[in-house]
Z-matrix of the N, CA and C atoms (Angstrom, degrees):
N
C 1 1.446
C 2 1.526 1 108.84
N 3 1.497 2 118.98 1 133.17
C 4 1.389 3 116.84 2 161.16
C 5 1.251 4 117.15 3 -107.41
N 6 1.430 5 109.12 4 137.60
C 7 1.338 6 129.91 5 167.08
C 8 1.587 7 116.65 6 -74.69
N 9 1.584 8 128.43 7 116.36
C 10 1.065 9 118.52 8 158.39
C 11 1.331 10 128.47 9 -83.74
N 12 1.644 11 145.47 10 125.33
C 13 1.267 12 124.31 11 -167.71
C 14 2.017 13 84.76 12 -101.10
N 15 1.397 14 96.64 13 147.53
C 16 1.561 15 104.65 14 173.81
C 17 1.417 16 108.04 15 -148.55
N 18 1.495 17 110.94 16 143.03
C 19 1.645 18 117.82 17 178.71
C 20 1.566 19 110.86 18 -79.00
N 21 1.241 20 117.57 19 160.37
C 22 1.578 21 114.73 20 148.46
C 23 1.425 22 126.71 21 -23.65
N 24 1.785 23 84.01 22 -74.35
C 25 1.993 24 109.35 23 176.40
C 26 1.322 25 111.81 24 -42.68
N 27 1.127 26 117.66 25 -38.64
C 28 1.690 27 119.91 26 -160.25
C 29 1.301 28 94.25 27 -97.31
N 30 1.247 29 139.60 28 -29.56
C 31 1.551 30 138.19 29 168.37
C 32 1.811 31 106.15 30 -58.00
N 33 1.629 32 109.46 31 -58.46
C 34 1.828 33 103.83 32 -176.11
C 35 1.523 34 96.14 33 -77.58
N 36 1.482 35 137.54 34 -2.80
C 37 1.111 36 108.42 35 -160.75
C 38 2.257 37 82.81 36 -91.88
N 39 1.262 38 110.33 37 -51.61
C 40 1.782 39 94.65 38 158.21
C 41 1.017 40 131.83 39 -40.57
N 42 0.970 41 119.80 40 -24.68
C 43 1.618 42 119.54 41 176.32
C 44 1.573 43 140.14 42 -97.30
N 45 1.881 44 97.22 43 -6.67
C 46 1.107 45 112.42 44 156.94
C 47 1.593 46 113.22 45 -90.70
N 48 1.468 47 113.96 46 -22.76
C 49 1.828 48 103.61 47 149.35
C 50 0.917 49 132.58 48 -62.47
N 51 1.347 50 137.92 49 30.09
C 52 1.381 51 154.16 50 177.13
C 53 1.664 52 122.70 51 -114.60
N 54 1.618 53 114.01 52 135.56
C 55 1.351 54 96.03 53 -170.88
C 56 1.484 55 109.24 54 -72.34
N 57 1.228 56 127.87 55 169.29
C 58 1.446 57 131.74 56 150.59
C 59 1.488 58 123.80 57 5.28
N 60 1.426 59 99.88 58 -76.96
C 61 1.524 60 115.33 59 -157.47
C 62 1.556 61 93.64 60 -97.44
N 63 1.315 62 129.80 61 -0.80
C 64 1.560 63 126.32 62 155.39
C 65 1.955 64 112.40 63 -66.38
N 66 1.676 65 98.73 64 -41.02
C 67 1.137 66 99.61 65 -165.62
C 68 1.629 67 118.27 66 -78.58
N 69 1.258 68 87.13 67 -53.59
C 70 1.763 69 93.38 68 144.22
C 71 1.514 70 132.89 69 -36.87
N 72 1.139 71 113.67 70 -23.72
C 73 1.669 72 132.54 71 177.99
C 74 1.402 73 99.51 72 -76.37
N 75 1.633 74 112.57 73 -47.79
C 76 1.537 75 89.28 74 -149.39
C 77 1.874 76 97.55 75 -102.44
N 78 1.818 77 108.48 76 -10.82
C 79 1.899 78 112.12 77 161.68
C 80 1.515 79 87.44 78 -49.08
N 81 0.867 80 131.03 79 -69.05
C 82 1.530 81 130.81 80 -155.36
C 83 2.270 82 103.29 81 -33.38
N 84 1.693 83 72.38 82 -66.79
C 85 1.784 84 70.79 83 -168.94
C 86 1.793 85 123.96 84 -75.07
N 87 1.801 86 87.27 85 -6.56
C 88 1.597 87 71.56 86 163.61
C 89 1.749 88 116.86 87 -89.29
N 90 1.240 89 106.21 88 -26.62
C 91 1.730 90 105.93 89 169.70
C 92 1.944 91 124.63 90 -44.65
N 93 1.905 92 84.19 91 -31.37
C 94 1.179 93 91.90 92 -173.85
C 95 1.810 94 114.18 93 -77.39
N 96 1.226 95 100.81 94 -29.63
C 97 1.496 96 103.31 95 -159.04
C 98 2.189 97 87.18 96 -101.08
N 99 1.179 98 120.19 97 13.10
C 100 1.292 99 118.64 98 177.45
C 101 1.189 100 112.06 99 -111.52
N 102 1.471 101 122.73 100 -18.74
C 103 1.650 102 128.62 101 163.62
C 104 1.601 103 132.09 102 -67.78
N 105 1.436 104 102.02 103 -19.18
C 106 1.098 105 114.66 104 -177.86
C 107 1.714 106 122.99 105 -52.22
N 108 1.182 107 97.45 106 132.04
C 109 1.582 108 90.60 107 -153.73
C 110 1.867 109 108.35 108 -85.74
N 111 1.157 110 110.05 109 127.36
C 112 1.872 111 114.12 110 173.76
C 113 1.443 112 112.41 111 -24.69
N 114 1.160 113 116.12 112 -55.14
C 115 1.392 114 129.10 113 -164.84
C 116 0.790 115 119.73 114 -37.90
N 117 2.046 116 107.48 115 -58.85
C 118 1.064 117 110.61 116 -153.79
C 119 1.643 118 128.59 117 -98.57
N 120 1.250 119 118.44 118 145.60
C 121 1.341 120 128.02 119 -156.19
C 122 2.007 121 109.36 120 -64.48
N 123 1.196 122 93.99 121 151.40
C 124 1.197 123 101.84 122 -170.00
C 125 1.280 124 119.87 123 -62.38
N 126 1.234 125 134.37 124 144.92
C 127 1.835 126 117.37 125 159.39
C 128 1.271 127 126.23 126 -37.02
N 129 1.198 128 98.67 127 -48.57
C 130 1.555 129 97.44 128 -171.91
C 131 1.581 130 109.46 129 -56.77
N 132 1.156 131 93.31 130 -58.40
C 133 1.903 132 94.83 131 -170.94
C 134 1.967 133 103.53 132 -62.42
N 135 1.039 134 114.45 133 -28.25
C 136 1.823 135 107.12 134 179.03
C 137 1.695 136 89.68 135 -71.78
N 138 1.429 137 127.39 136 -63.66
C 139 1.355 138 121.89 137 -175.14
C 140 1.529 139 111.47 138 -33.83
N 141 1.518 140 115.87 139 -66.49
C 142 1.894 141 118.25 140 179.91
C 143 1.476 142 105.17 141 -66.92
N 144 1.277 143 132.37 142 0.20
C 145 1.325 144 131.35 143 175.03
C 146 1.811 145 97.50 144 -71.00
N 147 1.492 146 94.36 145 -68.37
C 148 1.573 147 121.83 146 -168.86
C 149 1.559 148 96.67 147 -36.56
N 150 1.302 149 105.42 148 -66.21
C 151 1.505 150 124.37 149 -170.09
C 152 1.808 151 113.47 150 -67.13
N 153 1.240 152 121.69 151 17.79
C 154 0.986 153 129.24 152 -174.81
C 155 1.465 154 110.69 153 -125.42
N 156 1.452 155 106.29 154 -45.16
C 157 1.687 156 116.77 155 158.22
C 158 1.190 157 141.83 156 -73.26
N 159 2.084 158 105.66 157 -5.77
C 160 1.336 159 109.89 158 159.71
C 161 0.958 160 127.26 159 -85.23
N 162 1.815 161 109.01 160 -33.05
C 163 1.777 162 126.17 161 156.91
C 164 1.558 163 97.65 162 -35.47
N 165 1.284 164 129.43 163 -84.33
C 166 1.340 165 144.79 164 -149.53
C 167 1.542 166 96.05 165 -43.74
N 168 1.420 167 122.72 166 -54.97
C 169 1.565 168 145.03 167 -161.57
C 170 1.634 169 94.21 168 -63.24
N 171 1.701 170 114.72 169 -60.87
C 172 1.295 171 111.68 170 -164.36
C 173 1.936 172 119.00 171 -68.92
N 174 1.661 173 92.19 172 -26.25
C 175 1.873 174 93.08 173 -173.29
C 176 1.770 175 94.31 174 -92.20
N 177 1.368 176 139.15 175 22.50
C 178 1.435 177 128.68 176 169.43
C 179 1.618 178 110.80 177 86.58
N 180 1.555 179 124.75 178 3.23
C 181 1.353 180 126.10 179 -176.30
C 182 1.652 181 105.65 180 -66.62
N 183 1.291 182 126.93 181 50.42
C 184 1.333 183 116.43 182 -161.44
C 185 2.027 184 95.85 183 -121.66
N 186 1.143 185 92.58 184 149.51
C 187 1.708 186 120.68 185 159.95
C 188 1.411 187 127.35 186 -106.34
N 189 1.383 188 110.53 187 119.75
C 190 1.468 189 127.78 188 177.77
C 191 2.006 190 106.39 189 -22.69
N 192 0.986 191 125.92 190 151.33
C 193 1.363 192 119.37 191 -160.58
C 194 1.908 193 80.44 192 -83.05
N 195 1.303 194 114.41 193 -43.87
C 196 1.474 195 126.86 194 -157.13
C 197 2.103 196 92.65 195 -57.07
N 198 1.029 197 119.00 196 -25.36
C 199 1.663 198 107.69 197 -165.42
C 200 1.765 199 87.27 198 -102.24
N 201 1.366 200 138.68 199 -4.64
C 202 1.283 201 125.57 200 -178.93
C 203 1.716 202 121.55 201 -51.27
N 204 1.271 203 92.26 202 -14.42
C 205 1.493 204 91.83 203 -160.50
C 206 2.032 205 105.16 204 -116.44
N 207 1.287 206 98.83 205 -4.46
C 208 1.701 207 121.09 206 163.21
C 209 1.255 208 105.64 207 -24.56
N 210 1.610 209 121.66 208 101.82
C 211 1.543 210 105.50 209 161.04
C 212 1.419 211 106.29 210 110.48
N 213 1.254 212 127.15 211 -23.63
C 214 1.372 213 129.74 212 -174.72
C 215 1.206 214 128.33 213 -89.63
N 216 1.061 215 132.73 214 101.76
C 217 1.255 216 134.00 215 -175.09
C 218 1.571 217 117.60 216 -79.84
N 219 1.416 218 100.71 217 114.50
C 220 1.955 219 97.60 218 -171.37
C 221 1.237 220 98.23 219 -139.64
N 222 1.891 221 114.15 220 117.13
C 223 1.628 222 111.70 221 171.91
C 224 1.206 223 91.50 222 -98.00
């Protein structure tokens, strides 16, 4: 693996070599990939979630819909 080390300066000073609508291209994708919210759970783990509850669904690991809610306290 290589490591690139890079400055600030040397990052805007590339990026003012860029046309307009390049630079605009790439505000875009950092806005995009900077909104992403903490919370929320990763793909991977919702994907092996998914894939864990169809296993469960297909070999009979299932509970009556009526006991799903057993135990829970919700005002």
């Amino acid at each position: 693996m290589v490591t690139l080390t890079i400055t600030k300066n040397q990052i805007l000073n590339l990026i003012d070599q860029l046309s307009l609508s390049e630079q605009e291209e790439i505000l875009k994708y950092l806005m995009q990939k900077t909104n992403l919210d903490p919370d929320d759970t990763p793909n991977e783990i919702v994907i092996e979630g998914i894939k864990q509850g169809l296993n469960e669904a297909f070999t009979g690991q299932t509970i009556p819909l009526s006991q799903m809610w057993e135990g829970i306290d919700v005002e």
